[in-house]
N, C-alpha and C positions, 0 to 999 in steps of 0.2 A: 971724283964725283961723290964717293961715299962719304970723302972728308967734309964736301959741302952740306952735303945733307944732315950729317951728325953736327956739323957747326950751329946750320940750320935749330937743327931739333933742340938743342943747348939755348938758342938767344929762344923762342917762344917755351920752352920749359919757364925760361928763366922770369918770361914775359907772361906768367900763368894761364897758357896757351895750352890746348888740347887738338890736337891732330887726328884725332883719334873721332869715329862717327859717332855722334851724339843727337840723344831723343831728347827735344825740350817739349814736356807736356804741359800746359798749361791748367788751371784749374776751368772745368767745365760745367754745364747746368741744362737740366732736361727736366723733366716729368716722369711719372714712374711709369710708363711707354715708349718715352721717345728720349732720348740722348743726344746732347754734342759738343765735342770737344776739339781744342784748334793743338797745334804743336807747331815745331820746328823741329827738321832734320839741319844741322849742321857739318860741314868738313872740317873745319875750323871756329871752336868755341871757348870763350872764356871758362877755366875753373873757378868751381865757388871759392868765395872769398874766406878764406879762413880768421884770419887778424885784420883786428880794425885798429893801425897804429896811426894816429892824429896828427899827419906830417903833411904839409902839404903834397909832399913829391908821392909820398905811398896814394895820397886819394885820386891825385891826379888820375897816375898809373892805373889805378882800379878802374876809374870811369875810361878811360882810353878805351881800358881792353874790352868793356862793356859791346862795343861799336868794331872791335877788331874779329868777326865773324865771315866766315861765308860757309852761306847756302849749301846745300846739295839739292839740286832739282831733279824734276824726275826719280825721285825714291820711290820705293812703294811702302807703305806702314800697313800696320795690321793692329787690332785689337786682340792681345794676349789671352786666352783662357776657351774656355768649352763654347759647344757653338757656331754655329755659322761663319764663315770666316766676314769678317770687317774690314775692307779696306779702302785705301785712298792713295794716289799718288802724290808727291810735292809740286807746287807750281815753279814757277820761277825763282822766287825769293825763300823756298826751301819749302813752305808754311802750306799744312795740311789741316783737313779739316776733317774729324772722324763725325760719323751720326748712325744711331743704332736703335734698336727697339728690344730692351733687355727679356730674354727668354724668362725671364720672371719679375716681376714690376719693381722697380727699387721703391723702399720705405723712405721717408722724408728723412734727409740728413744729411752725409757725406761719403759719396762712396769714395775708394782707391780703386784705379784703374791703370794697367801697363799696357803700353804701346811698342809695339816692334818693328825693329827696321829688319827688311828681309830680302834675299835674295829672289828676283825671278826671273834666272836664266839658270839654273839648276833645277834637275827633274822634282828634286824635293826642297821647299824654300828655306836656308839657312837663317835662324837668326844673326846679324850684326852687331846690333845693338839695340838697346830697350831704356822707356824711360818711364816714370810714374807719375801718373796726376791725381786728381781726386773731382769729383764731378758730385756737384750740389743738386740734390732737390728738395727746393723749399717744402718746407712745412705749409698747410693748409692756411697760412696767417690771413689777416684781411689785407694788411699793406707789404710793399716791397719798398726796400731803396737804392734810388741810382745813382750817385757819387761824382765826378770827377773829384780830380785827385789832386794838381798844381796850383795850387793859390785858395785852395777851397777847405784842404785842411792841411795843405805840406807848402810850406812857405816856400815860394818858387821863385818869384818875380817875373813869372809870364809874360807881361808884356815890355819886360826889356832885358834885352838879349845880353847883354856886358854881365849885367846882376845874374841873371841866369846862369849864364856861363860860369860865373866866379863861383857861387856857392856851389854849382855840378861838383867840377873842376878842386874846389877845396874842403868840401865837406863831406861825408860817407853817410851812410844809411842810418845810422846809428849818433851820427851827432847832430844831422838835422833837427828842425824844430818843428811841430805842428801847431797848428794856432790855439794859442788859451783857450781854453773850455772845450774844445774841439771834443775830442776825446770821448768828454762826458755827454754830449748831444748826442753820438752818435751812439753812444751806449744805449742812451735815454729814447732814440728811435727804433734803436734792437727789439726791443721790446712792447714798444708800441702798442696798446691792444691784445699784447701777449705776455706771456712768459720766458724768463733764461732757459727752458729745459727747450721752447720750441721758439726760438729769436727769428724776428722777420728778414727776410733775404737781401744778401750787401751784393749791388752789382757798379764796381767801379770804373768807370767810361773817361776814357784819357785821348790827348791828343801827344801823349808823351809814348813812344817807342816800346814795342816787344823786347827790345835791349834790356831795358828799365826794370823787369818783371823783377830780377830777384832783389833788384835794388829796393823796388818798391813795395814788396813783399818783406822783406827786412823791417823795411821801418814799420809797417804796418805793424806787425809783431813785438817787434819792441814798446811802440806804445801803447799794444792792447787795443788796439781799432778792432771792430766786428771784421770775423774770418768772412772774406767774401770772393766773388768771381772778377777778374780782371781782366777788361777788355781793351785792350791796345792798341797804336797803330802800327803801321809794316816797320821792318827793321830799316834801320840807317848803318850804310858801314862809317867807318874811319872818316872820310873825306868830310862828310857830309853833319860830322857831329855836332857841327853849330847852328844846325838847322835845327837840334834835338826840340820837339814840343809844339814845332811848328808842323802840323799835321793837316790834312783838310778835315774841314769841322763840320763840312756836309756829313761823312762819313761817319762822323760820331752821331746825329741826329739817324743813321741809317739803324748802325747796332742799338742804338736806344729805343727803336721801333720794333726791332726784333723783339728783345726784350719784354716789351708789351705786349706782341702778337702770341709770346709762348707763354703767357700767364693772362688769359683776360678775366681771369676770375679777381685778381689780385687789384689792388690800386696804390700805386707807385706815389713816394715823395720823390720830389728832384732837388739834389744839391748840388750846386755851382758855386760861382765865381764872377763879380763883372769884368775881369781883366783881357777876357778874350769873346769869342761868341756864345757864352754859355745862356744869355739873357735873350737873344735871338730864337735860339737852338729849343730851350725851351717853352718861350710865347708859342710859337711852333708846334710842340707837343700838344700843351691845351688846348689848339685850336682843331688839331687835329683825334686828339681824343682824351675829351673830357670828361667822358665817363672815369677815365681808367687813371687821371693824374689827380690825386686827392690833395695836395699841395706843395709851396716851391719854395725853396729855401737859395739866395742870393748876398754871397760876402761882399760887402764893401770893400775893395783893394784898391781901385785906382780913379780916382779924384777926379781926371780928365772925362770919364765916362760916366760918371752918376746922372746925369742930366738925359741921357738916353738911356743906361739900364730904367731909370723912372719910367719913360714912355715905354717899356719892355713890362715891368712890374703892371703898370696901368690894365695893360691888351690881356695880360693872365687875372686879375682879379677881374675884369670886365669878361671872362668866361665863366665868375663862380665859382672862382680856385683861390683859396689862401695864397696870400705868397708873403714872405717876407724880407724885407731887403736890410741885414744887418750888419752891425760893425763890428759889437761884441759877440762870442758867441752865448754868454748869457742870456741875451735877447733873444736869440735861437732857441734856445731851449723855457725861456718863457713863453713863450708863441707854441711851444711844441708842449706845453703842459694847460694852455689854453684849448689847445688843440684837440687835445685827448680826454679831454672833459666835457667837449662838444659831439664828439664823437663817442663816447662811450656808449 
């Protein structure tokens, strides 16, 4: 028996497999009163990637392991440090959701914050294991921005699934492409009304996988996109990895509401993509608060839909919302320096 288990341990060693219980904290966003941040306890979790060698078979492998996780339910976490104790148990799919009210107001910026997995069936709680996040609160800015991610600045091919699959499947975090100009827009939104010392707040709303976080966190980094919050949807194991992207998009419309409920001071730009429901998702918003959406940015991707993202664009400037529906991002970021000349 112990021979299988050390065999065992040998093929996921080998398979960058960790057995071993692990905190996945996600980056979080509050107020300098209120706090929350989401995680993963995992049994079974991919290690980070250390080399990114350009092989098909190494990229594969990497995305496999992405989706080759499981869960621990019923954990119980804790927030690390002085204080009141903070906790929350896991649901089903591992994924905890911490919320707090800091014994002293956090300043506008980035905190660090540890999470602990702990024993509660011992007189005094053991730690397990612990993981760190960092939890955002915006600066005072006038505007906020909220992102999707697949086809809007990370060439994806969202609405078909072969292409999808292919570049997953053959490309790594690091050799991906974002779209021309992309980059510089969002730079150019950073700042908005503001300054680089106090940049307006990046919150990214995906229908792509918690799997995805360090992937997608990777390439962010690499190419210098604004540091922001990443909101994703539930994990997909193995089986289920060709589904990746294809998430419910009610859901995203939900966390994008939130979003606006914990900042109503703030007025939010939206940037999408026509390739899935992001043109719906947002007429939606303006309809529903147009105080708070100052205006909507819409990439041209896929041919078959223009004719309805149109009547989508129509319903948001028929609220009194900028919107613009472009191909290059050039044109994005003329509109965005239109914008801020109007608004000044």
């Amino acid at each position: 028996m112990n021979g299988k288990k050390g065999f065992r341990q040998k093929i996921l060693q080998w398979l960058g497999l960790s057995t071993r219980p692990t905190v996945k904290v996600y980056r979080g966003h509050g107020t300098a009163n209120q706090v929350v941040i989401y995680g993963h306890v995992l049994r079974l979790s991919p290690l980070p990637r250390r080399r990114y060698r350009q092989t098909i078979l190494a990229n594969t492998l990497a995305l496999l392991r992405l989706f080759m996780v499981r869960p621990m339910a019923g954990a119980t976490v804790q927030l690390a440090g002085p204080g009141p104790a903070v906790r929350a148990r896991t649901d089903a799919e591992g994924f905890f959701k911490l919320e707090w009210n800091p014994g002293i107001p956090y300043t506008p910026g980035w905190h660090t914050v540890v999470v602990e997995l702990i024993t509660t069936y011992t007189p005094e709680p053991t730690v397990l294991a612990q993981g760190e996040g960092s939890v955002l609160v915006p600066h005072p800015t006038q505007f906020g921005c909220i992102s999707d991610i697949d086809d809007t600045f990370l060439i994806s091919h969202s609405s078909h699934l072969r292409k999808r699959l292919h570049v997953l499947l053959t490309e790594n975090a690091l050799s991906r492409d974002p779209f021309e100009g992309v980059v510089e827009h969002y730079r150019l939104l950073a700042c908005l009304g503001t300054g680089a010392d106090q940049p307006n707040p990046f919150f990214y709303v995906s229908s792509s996988e918690w799997n995805l976080y360090d992937y997608i966190g990777d390439f962010s980094a690499k190419n210098n996109l604004p540091r922001g919050v990443y909101l994703l949807s539930p994990l997909k194991r193995l089986r289920n990895v060709y589904k990746t992207g294809q998430g419910k998009h009610m859901t995203k419309f939900t966390r994008i509401v939130r979003i606006l409920e914990a900042y109503p001071e703030q007025r939010f730009i939206l940037l999408g993509d026509d390739t899935q429901e992001d043109p719906v998702i947002y007429a939606s918003l303006t309809a529903h608060f147009p105080q708070q959406i100052a205006c909507v940015y819409l990439r041209q991707v896929e041919a078959r839909n223009r004719e309805e993202t149109r009547e989508q664009v129509a319903r948001i400037e028929a609220a009194g919302i900028p919107c613009c529906y472009f191909r290059h991002s050039e044109d994005a970021m003329e509109h965005t320096r239109r914008f801020s000349s109007q608004t000044a």
